[in-house]
C-alpha positions as CSV (number, residue, x, y, z in Angstrom):
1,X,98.9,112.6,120.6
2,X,99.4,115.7,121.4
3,X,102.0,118.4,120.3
4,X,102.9,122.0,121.4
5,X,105.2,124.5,119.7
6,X,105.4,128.0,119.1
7,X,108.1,130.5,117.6
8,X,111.7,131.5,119.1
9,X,110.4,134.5,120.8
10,X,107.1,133.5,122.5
11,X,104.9,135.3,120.7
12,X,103.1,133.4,118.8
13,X,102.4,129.3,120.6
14,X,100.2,126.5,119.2
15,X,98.8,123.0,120.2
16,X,97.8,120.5,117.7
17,X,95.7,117.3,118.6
18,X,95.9,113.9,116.5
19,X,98.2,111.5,115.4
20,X,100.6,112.6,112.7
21,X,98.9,112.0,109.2
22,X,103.3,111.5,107.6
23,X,106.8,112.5,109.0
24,X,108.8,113.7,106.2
25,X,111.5,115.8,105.3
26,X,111.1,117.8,102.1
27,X,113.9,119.3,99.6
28,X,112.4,121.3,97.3
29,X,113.8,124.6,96.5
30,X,111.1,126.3,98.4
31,X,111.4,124.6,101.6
32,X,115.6,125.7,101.1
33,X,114.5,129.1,101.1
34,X,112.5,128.8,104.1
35,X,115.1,126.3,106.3
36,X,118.4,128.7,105.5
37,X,119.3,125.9,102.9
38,X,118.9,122.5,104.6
39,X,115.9,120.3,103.9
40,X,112.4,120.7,105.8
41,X,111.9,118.4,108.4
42,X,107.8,118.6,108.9
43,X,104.8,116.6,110.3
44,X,101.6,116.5,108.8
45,X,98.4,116.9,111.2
46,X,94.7,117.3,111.1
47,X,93.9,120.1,110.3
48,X,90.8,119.6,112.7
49,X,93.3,119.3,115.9
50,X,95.4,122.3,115.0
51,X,94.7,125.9,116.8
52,X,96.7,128.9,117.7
53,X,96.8,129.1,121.9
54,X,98.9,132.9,121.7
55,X,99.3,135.1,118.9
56,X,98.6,134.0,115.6
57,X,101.1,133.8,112.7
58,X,101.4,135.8,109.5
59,X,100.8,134.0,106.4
60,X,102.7,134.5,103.0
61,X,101.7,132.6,99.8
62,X,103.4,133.5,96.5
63,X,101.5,135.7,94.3
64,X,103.0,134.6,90.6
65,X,102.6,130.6,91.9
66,X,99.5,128.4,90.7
67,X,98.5,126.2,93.8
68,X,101.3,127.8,95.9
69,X,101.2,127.0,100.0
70,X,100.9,129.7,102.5
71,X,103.8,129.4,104.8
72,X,103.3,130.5,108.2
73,X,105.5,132.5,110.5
74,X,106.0,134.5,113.5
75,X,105.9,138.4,112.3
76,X,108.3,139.4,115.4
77,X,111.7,136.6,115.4
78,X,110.7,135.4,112.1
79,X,110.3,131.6,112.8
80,X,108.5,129.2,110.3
81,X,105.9,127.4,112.0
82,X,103.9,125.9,109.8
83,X,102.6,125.4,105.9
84,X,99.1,125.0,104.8
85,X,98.5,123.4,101.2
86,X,96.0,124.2,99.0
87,X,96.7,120.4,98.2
88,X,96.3,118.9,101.3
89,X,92.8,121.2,103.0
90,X,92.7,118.4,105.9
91,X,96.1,119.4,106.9
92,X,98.6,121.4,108.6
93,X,102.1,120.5,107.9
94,X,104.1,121.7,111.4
95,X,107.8,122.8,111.1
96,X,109.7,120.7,113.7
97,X,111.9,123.7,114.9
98,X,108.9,124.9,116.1
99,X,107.8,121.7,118.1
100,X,108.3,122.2,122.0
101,X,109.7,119.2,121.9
102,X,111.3,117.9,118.2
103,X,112.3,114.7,119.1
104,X,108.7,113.7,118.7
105,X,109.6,114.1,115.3
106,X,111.6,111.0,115.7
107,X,112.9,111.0,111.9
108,X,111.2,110.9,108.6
109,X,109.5,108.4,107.3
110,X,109.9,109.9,104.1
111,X,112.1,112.2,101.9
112,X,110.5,114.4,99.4
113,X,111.9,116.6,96.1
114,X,115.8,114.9,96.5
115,X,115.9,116.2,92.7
116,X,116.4,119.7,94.3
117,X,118.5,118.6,97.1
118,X,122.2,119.5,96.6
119,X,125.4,117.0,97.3
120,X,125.9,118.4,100.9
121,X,122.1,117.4,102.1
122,X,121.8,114.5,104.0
123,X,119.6,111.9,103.7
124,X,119.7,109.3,106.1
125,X,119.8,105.5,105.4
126,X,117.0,103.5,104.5
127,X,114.2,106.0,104.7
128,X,112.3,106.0,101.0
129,X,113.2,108.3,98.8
130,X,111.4,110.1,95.9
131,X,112.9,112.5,93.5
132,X,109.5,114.7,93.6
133,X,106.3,113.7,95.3
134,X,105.2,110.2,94.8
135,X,102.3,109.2,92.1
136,X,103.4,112.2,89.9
């Protein structure tokens, strides 16, 4: 598989090559502030697969956070495009906003941290859900 996305203004465009490692949509308090307030819906790629075909983004990983990810974003309109874990080296974890096309996404398979999420989130239907990551 293939998928193509960049940032709201064009400056900045990427491609990233391999089959989606999880679809997921996360609610930590974190992923709020870089939404607007919503959850994050994000798919995880290879790492391997992932390059930057225009521009590149600006990174930004919390100073005063052990094992905090570097979120990625386009310096000029400001759009999250991706997250790299310090958890997860293998993998890039793409913003769907960003995806040329989002309904690739096609839904998560997954929903992350609903211990931050607030009454007003939704969460579909019979996806699993996990009050912080599962196994911890």
């Amino acid at each position: 598989m293939t998928l193509t996305g960049g940032c709201y203004c064009g400056a900045v465009r990427y491609e990233a090559e391999g089959d989606p490692l999880m679809k997921a949509r996360c609610h930590c308090r974190e992923c709020q502030y870089f939404t607007g307030g919503e959850g994050n819906d994000f798919l995880a790629v290879p790492a391997s697969g992932f390059r930057f075909t225009k521009g590149a983004a600006k990174g930004y990983t919390r100073p005063d956070y052990p094992g905090a990810a570097t979120r990625e974003f386009c310096a000029e309109c400001g759009t999250p495009l991706l997250t790299r874990s310090p958890a997860l080296p293998q993998t890039v974890i793409l913003k769907v906003g960003g995806l040329d096309d989002p309904s690739a996404f096609g839904g998560p398979q997954v929903i992350l941290q609903t211990a931050d999420a607030y009454p007003f989130h939704l969460m579909p239907e019979g996806v699993p859900a996990f009050p912080r990551f599962p196994g911890r």
